[in-house]
Every structure is written in structure tokens, then in C-alpha cells.
N, CA, C and O of each residue as an XYZ file, in Angstrom:
828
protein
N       4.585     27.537     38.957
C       5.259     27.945     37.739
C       4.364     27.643     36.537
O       3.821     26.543     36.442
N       4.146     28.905     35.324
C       3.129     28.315     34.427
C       4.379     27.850     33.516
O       5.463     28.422     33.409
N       4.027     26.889     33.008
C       5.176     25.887     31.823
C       4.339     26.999     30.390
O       4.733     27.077     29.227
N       3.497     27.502     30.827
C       2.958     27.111     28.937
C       2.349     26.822     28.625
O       2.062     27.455     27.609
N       1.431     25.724     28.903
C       1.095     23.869     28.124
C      -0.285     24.745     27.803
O      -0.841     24.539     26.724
N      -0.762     25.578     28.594
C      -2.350     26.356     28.359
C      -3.017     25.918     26.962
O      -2.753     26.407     25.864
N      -3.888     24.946     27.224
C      -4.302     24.196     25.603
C      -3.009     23.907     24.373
O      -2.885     24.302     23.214
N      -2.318     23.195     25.090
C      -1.171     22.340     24.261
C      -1.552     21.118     24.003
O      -1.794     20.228     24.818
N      -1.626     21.064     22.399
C      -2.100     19.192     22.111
C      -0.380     18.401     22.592
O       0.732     18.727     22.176
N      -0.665     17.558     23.361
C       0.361     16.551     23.696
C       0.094     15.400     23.564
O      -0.910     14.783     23.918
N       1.485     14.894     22.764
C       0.981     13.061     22.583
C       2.083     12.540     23.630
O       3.237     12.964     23.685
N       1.608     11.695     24.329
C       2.494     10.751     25.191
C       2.538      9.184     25.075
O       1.514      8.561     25.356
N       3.623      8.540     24.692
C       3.117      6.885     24.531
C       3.233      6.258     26.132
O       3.572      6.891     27.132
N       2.880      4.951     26.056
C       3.377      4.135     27.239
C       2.920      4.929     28.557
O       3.526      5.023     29.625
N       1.423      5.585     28.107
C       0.760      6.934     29.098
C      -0.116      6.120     30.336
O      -0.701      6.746     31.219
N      -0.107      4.679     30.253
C      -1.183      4.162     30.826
C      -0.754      3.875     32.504
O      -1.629      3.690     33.351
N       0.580      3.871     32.802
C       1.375      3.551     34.251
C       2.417      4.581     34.643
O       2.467      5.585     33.933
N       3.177      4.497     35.566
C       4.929      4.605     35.789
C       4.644      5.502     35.522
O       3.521      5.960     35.730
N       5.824      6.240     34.803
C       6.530      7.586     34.316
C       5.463      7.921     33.560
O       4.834      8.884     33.998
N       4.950      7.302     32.296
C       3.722      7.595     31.292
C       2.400      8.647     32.136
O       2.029      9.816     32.027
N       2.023      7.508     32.946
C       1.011      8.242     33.315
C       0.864      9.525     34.320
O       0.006     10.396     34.467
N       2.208      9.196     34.985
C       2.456     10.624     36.298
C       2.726     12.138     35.124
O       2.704     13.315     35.483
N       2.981     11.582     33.604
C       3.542     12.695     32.916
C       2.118     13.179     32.290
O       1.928     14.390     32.181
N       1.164     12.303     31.897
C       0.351     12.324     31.698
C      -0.809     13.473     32.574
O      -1.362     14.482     32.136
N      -0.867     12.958     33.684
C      -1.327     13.950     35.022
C      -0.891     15.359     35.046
O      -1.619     16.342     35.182
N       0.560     15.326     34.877
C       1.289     16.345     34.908
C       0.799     17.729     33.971
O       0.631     18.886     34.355
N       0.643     17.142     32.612
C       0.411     18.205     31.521
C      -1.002     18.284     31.713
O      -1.415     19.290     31.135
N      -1.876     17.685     32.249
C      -3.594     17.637     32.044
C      -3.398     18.917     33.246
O      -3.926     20.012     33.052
N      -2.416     18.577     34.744
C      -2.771     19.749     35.468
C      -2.303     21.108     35.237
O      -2.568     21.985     36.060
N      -1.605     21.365     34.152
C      -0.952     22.248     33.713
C      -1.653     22.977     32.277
O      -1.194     23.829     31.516
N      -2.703     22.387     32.281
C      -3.747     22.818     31.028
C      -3.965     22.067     30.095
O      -5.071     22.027     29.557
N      -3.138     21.459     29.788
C      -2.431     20.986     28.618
C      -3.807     19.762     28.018
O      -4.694     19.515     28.835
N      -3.871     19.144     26.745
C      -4.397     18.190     26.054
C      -3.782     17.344     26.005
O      -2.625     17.468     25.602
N      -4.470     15.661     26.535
C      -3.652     14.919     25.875
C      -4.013     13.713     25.131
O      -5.121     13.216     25.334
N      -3.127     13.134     24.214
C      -3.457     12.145     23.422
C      -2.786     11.163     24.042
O      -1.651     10.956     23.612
N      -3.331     10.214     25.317
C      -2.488      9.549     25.414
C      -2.258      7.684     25.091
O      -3.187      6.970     25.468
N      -1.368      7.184     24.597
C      -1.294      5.906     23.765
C      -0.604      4.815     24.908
O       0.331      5.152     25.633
N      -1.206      3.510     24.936
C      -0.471      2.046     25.261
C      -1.421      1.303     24.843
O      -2.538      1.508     24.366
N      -0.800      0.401     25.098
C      -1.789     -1.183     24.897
C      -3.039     -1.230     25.643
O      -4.145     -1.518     25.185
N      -2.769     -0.941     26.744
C      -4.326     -0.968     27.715
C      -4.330      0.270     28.553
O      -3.410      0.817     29.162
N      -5.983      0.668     28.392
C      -5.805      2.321     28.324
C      -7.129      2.410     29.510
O      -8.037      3.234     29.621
N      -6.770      1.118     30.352
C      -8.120      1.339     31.305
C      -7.805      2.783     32.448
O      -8.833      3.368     32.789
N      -6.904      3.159     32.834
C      -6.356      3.625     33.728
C      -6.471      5.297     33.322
O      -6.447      6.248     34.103
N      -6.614      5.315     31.708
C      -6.607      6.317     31.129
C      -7.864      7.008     31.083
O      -7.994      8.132     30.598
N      -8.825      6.302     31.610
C     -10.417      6.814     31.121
C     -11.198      7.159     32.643
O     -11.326      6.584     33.724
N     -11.637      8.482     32.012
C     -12.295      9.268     32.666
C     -11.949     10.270     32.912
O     -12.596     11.078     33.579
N     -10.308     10.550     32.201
C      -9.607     11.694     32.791
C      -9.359     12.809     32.284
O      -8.592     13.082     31.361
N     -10.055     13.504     32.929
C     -10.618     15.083     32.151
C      -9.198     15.753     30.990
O      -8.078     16.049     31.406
N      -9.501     15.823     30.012
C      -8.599     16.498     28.745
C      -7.609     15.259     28.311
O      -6.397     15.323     28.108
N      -8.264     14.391     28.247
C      -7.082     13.019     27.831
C      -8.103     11.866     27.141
O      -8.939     11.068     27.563
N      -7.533     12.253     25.810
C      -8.086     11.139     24.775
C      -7.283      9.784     24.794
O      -6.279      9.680     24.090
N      -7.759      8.627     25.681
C      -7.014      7.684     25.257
C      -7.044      6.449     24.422
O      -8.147      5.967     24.168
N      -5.932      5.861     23.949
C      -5.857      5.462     22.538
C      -5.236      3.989     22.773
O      -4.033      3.778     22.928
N      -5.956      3.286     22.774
C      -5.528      1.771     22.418
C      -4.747      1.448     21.168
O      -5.198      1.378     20.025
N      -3.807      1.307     21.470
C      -2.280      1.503     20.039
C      -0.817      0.021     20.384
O       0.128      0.344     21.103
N      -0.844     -0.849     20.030
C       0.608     -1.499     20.432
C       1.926     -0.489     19.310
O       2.378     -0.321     18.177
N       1.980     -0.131     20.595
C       3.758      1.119     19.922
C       4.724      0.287     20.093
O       5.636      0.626     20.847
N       4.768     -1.002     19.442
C       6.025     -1.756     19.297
C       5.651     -2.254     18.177
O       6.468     -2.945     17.569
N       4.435     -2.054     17.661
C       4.443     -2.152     16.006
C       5.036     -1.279     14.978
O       5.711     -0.294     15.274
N       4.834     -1.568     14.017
C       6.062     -0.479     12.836
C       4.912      0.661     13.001
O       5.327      1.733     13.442
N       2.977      0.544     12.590
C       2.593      1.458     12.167
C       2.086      1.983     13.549
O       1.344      2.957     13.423
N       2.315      1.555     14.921
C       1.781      2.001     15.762
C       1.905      3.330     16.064
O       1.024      4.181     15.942
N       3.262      3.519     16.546
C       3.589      5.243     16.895
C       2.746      6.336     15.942
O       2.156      7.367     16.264
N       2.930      5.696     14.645
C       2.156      6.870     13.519
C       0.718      6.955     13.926
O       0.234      8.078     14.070
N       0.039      5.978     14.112
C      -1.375      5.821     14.326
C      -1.628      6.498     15.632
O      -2.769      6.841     15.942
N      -0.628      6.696     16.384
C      -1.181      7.572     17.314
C      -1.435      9.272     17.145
O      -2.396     10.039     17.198
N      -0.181      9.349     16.945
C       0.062     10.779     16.304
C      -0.941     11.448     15.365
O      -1.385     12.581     15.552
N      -1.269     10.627     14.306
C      -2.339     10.471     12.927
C      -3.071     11.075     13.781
O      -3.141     12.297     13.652
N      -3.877     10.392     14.962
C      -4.856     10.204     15.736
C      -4.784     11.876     16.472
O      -5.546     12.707     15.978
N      -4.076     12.219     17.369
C      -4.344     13.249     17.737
C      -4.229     14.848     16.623
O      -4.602     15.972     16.961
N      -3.585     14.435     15.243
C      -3.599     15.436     14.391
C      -4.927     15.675     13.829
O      -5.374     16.747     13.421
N      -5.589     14.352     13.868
C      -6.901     14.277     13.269
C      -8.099     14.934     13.989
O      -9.024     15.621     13.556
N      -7.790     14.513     15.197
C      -9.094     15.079     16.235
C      -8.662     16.424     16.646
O      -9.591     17.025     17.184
N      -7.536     17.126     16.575
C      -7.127     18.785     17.157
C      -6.224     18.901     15.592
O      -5.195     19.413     16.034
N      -6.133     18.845     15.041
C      -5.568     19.493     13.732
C      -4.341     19.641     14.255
O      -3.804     19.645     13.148
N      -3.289     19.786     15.111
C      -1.671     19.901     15.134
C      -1.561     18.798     16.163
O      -2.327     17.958     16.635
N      -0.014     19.219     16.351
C       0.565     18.504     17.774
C       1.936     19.504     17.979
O       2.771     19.906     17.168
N       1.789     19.689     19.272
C       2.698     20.607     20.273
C       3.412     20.395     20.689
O       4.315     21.194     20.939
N       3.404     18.864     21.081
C       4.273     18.113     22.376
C       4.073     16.694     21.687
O       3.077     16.210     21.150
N       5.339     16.196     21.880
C       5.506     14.885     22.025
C       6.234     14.245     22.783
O       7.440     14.325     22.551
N       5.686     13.208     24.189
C       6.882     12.646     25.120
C       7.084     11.290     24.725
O       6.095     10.603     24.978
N       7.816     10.805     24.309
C       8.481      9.338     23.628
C       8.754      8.621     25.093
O       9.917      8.490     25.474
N       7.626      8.149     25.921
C       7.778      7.575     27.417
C       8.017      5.998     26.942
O       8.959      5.265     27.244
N       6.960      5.732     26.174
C       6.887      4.177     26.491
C       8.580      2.827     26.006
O       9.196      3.012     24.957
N       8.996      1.608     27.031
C       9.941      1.355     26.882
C       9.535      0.306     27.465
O       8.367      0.085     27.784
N      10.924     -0.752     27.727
C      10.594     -2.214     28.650
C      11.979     -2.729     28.778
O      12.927     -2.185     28.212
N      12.098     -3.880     29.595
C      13.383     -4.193     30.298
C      13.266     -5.558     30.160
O      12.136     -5.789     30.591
N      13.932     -6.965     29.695
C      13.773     -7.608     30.747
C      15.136     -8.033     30.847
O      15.918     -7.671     29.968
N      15.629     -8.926     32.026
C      16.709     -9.076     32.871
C      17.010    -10.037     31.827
O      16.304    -10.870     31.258
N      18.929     -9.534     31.655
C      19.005    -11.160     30.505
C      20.528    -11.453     31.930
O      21.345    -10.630     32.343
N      20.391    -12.593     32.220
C      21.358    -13.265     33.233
C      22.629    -14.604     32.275
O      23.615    -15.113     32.808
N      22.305    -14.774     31.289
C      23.106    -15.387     30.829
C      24.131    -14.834     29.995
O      24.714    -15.298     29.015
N      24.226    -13.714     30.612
C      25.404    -12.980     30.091
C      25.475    -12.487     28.694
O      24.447    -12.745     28.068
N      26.394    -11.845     28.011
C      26.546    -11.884     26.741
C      26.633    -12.918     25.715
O      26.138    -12.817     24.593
N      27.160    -13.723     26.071
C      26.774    -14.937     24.836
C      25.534    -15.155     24.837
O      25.019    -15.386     23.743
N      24.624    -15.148     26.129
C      23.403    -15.335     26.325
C      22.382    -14.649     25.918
O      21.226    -14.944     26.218
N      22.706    -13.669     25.197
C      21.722    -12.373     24.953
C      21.594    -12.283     23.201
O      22.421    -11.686     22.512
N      20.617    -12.865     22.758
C      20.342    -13.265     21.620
C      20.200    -11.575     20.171
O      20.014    -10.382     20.413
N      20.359    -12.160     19.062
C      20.308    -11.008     18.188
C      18.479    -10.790     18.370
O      18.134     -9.652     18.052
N      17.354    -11.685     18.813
C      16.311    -11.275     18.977
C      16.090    -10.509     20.069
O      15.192     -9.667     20.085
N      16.935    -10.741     21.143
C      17.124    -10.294     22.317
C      16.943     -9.136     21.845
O      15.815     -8.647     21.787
N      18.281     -8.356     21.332
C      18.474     -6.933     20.543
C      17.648     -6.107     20.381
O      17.361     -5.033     20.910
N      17.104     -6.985     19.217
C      15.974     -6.398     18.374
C      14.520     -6.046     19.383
O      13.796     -5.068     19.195
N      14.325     -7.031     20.406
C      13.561     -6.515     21.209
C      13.108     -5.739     21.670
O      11.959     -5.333     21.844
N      14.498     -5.348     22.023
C      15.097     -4.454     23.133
C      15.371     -2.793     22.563
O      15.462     -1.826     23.319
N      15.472     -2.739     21.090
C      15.789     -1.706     20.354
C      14.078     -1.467     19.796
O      13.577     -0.343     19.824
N      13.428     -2.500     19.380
C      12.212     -1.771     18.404
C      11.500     -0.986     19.658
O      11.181      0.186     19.458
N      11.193     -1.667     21.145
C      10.230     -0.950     22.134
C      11.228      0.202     22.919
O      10.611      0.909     23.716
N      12.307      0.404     22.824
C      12.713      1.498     23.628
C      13.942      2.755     22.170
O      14.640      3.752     22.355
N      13.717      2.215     21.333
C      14.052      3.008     20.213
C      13.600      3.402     18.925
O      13.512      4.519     18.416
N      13.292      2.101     18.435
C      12.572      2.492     17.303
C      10.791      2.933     17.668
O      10.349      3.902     17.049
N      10.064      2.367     18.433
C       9.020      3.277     18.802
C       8.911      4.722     18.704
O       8.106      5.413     18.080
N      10.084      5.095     19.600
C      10.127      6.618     19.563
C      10.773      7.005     18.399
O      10.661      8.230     18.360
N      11.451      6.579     17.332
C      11.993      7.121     16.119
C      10.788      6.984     15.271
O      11.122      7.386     14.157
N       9.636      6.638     15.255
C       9.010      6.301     14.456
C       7.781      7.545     14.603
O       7.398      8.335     13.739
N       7.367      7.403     15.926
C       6.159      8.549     16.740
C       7.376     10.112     16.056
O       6.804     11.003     15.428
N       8.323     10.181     16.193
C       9.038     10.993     16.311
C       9.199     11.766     14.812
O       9.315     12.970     14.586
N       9.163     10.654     13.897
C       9.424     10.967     12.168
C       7.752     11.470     12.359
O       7.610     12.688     12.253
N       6.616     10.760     12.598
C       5.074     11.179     12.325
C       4.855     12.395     13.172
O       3.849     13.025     12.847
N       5.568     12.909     14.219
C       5.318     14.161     14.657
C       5.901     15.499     14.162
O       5.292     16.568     14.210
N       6.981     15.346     13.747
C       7.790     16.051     13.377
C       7.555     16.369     11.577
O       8.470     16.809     10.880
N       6.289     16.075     11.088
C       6.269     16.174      9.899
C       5.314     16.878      9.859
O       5.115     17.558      8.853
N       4.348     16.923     11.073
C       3.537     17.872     11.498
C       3.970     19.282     12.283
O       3.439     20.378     12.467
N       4.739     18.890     12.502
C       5.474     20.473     13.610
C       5.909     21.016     12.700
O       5.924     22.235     12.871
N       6.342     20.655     11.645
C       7.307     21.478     10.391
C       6.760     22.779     10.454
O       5.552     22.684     10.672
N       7.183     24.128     10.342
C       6.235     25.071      9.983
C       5.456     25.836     10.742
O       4.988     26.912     10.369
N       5.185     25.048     12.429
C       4.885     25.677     13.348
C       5.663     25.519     14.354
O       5.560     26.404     15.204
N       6.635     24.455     14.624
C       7.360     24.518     16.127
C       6.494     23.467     16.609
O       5.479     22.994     16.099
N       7.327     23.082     18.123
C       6.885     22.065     18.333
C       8.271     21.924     19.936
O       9.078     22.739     20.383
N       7.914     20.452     20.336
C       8.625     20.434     21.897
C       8.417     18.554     21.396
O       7.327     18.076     21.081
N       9.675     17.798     21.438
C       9.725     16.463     21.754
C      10.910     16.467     23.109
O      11.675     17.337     23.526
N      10.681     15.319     23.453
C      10.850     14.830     24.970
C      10.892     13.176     24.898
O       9.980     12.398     24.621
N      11.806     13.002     25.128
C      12.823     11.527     24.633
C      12.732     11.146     26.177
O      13.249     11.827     27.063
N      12.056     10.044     26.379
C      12.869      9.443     28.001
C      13.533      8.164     27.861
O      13.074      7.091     27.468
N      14.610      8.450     28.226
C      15.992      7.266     27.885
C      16.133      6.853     29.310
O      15.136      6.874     30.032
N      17.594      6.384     29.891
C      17.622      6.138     31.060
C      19.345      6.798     31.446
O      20.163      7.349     30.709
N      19.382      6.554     32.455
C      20.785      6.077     32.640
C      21.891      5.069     32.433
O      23.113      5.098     32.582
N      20.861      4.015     31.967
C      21.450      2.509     31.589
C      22.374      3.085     30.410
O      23.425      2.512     30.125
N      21.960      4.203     29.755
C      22.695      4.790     28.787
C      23.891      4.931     28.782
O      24.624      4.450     27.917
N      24.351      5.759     29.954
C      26.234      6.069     30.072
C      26.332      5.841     31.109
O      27.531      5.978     31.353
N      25.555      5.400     32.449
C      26.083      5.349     33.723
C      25.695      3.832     34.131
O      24.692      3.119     34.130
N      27.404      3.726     34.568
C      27.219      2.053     34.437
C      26.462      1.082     33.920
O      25.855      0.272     34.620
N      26.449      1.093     32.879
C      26.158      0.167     31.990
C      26.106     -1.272     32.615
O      27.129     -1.670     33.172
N      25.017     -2.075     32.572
C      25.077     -3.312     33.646
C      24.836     -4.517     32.653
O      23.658     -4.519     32.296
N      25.588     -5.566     32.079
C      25.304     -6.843     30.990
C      23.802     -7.493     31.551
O      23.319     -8.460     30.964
N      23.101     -6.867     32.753
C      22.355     -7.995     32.952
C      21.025     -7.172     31.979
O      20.068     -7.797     31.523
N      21.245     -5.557     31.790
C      20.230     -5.293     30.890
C      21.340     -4.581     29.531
O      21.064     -3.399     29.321
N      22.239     -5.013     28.837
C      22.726     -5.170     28.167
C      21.861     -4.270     26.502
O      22.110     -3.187     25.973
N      21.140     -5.040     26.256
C      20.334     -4.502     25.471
C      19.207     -3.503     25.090
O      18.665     -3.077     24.070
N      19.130     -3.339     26.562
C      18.549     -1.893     26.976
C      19.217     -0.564     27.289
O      18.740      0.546     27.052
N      20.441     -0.846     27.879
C      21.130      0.198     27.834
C      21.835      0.471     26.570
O      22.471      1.524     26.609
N      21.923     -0.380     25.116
C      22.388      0.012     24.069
C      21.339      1.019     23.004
O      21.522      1.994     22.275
N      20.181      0.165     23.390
C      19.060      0.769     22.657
C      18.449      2.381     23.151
O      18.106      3.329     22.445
N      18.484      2.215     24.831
C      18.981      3.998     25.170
C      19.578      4.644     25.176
O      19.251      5.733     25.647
N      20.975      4.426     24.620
C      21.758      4.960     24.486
C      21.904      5.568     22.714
O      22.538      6.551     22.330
N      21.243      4.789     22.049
C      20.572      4.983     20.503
C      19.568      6.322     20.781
O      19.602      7.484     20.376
N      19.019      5.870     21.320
C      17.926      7.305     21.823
C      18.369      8.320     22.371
O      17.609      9.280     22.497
N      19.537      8.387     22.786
C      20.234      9.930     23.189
C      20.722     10.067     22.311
O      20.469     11.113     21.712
N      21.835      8.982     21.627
C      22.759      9.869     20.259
C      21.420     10.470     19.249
O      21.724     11.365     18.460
N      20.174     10.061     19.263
C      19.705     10.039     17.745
C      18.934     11.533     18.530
O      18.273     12.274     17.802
N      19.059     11.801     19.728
C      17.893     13.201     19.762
C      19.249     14.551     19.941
O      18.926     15.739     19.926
N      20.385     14.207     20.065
C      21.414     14.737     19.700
C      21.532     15.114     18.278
O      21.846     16.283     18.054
N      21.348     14.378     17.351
C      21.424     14.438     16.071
C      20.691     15.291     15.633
O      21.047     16.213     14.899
N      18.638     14.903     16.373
C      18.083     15.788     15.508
C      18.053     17.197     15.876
O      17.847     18.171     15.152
N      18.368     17.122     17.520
C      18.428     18.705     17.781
C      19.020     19.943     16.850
O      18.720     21.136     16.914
N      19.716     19.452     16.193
C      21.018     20.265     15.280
C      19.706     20.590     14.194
O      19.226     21.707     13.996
N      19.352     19.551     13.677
C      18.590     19.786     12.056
C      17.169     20.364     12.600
O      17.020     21.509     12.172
N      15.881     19.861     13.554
C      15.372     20.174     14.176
C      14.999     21.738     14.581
O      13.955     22.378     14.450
N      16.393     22.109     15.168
C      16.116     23.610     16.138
C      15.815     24.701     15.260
O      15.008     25.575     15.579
N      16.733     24.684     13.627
C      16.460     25.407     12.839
C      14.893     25.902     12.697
O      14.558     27.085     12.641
N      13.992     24.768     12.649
C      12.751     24.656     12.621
C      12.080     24.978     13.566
O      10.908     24.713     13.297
N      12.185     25.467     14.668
C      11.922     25.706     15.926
C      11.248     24.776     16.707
O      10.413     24.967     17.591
N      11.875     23.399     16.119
C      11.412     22.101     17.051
C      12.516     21.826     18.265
O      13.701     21.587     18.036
N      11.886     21.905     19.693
C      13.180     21.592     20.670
C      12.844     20.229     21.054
O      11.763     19.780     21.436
N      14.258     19.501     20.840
C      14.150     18.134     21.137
C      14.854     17.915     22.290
O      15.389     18.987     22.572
N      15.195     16.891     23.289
C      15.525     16.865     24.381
C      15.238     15.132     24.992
O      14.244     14.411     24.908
N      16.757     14.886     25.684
C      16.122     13.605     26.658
C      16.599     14.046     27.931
O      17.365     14.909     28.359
N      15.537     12.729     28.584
C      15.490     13.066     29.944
C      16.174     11.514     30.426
O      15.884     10.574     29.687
N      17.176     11.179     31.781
C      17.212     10.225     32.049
C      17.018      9.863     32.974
O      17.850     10.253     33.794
N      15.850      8.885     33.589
C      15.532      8.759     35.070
C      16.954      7.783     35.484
O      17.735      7.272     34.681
N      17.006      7.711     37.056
C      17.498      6.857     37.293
C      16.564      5.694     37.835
O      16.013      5.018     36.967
N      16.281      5.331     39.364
C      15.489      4.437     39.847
C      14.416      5.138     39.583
O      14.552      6.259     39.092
N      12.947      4.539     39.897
C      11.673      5.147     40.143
C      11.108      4.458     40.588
O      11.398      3.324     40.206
N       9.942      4.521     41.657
C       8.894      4.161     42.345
C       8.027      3.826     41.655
O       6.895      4.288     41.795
N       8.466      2.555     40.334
C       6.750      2.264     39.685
C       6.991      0.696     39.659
O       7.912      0.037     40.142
N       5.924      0.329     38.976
C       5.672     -1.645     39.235
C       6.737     -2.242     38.706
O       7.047     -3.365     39.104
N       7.651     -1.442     37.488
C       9.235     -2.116     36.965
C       9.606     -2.084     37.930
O       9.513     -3.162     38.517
N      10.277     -0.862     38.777
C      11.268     -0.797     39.570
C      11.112     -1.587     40.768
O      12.182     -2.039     41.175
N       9.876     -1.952     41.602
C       9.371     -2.800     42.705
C       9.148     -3.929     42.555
O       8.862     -4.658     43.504
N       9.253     -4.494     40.889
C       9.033     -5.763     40.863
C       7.756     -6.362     40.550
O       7.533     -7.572     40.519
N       6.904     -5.396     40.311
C       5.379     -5.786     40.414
C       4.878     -6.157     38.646
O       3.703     -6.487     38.483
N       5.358     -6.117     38.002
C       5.191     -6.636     36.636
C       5.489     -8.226     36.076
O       5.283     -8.646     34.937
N       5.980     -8.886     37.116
C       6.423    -10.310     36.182
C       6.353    -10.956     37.669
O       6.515    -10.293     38.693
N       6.115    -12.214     37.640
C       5.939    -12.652     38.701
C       7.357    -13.345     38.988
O       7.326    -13.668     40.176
N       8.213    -13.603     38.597
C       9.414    -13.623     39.469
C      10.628    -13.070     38.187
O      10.907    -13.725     37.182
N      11.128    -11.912     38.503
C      12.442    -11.249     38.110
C      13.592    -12.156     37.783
O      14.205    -12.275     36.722
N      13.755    -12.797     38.985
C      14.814    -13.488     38.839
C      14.894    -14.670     37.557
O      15.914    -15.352     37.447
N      13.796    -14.835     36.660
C      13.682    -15.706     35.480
C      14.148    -14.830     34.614
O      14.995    -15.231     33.815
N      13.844    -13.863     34.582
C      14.070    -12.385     33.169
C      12.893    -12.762     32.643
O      12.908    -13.516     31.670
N      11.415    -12.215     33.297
C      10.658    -12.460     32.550
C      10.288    -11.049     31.932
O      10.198    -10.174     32.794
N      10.120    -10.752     31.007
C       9.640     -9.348     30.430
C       8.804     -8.494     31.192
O       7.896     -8.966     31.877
N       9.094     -6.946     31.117
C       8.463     -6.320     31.787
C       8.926     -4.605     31.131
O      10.018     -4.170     30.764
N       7.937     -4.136     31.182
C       7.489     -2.797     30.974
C       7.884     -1.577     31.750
O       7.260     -1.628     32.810
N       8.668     -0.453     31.708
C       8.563      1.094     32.263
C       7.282      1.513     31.385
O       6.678      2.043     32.318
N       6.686      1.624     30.633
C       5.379      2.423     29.961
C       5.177      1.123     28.924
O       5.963      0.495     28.216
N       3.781      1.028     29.172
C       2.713     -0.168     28.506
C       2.737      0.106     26.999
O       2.152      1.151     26.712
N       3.246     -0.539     25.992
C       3.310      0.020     24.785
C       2.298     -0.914     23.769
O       2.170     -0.615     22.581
């Protein structure tokens, strides 16, 4: 099936593992360009049509600096996938789950992508454009207190790409989320923190 992507600039965050990087693969085999952004971008190099970008996207100016980045080196942007996010297990329940907790939990799996999302979308104005939100299921399907703060903060990320779709489409920007459920990457197997059962922090896309 051709998607399209035939020399499409695409920015992807949290591109360096997991979901990031299989999406990453995905658009490079499909033609596509990409700009792709995390913290450590070893995984990223060498790979034919993929500029990668050493960026922490859990900073305020990070997401922009990526975006900046691929407007600068290809003059637009086409695509944007808002991948990068993180989990960690909070076991002490709700009293236990701190207002930093929150905030954690909201700047890397929400405000990241609201932020990449305002710096892309200021560029698509005028030509169109494709964003791609990955939220989860933690969102509306069973909701579990032990990730509490992750499923509130994805669930922020569906109402808010709901929102912009409306103002957005006029512009011929299509916005859209996607929600995995399980997946076969080092979050889901455990391979990121050396024992789970502490709630030690851990990553779906390296931000």
C-alpha cells in the first residue's frame, strides 16, 4: 500500500526505541524523511533518510528545538508523531502518588507533545500537515491506580487532539491518536529498570 510519505519531512520524538523507533523504520521504508528526536540517538545513526537529534523532550524548549531543527534543514514539516512518553509504577496508592508525581507524569507524556505540537502546527499553517498523538489505553480502558498518573496525563492527550481536530481540520491539518495496548518493547518486558517492582522510572520512547 503506498501511504504517500514519498519525500515527507517527518518529525518523530522518543524515535530512539519501542514504538519510536519501529515508527521511525516505518516512514524511512515508505519514502518518507525523518527528523528523528530523544535523549540518546545512538540507535538512530546510520540510518538512511533520518536526521537524528539529541533533544531532552521533557524540557519546556525541547519539543520546539526539534521541530525548529527539521524546519531549518528541509524548510517545512509534513508529519508529526508525538511518540515519546514514560511510566513509572506508583504502588502506594493514591495518597501515595505525589503532586510531583503528576507533574511528572503530565510534562513527559503531555505537555511534550502539546508543546512539539504548538511548534509544528505554526509551520503547517498554510500548507497542511498530518499529527499523530500516541496515547494509550491507560486512557479509558481500565484505568489502573498503580499508573494513575499516566493514564490521566493520556487521557489529556486524547481530549486535547479532540479539541484541536475541530480548529485544526479547517486548516487542512489532520490530527489523530492512536492507542496501543501491550507491546513487545523493553517497558513492556521489563527491560528498562532493574527491578519494577520498586516503581523505578521507565520509558515507552527515550525523551
Amino acid at each position: 500500500m503506498d501511504l504517500e510519505l514519498e519525500d515527507k519531512i517527518c518529525v518523530v520524538t522518543g524515535a530512539s526505541k519501542g514504538i519510536g523507533l519501529a515508527v521511525t523504520r516505518a516512514l524511512v521504508a515508505e519514502g518518507a524523511v525523518v527528523v528523528a528526536g530523544a535523549r540518546t540517538v545512538e540507535n538512530l545513526h546510520g540510518m538512511e533518510r533520518v536526521t537524528p537529534v539529541a533533544v531532552d523532550l521533557g524540557s519546556r524548549d525541547g519539543p520546539g528545538q526539534l521541530v525548529k531543527r527539521a524546519a531549518d534543514d528541509y524548510g517545512r514539516i509534513d508529519v508529526l508523531v508525538n511518540n515519546v512518553g514514560g511510566v513509572r509504577l506508583r504502588l502506594n496508592g493514591f495518597l501515595g502518588t505525589s503532586d510531583e508525581d503528576f507533574e511528572w507524569a503530565m510534562n513527559i507524556n503531555f505537555f511534550a507533545a502539546l508543546r512539539a505540537t504548538r511548534a509544528a502546527v505554526a509551520n503547517m499553517i498554510g500548507r497542511g500537515g498530518a499529527i499523530v498523538n500516541v496515547a494509550s489505553v491507560n486512557a479509558f480502558f481500565q484505568p489502573d491506580t498503580g499508573t494513575v498518573d499516566y493514564g490521566a496525563a493520556k487521557a489529556a492527550l486524547v481530549n486535547l487532539t479532540k479539541a484541536l481536530s475541530q480548529e485544526l481540520g479547517p486548516h487542512g491539518i489532520r490530527i489523530n491518536d492512536v492507542s496501543p495496548g501491550p507491546v513487545s518493547t523493553d517497558l513492556w518486558l521489563g527491560r528498562c529498570c532493574p527491578d519494577r517492582r520498586e516503581g523505578h522510572g521507565y520509558r515507552s520512547g527515550d525523551g
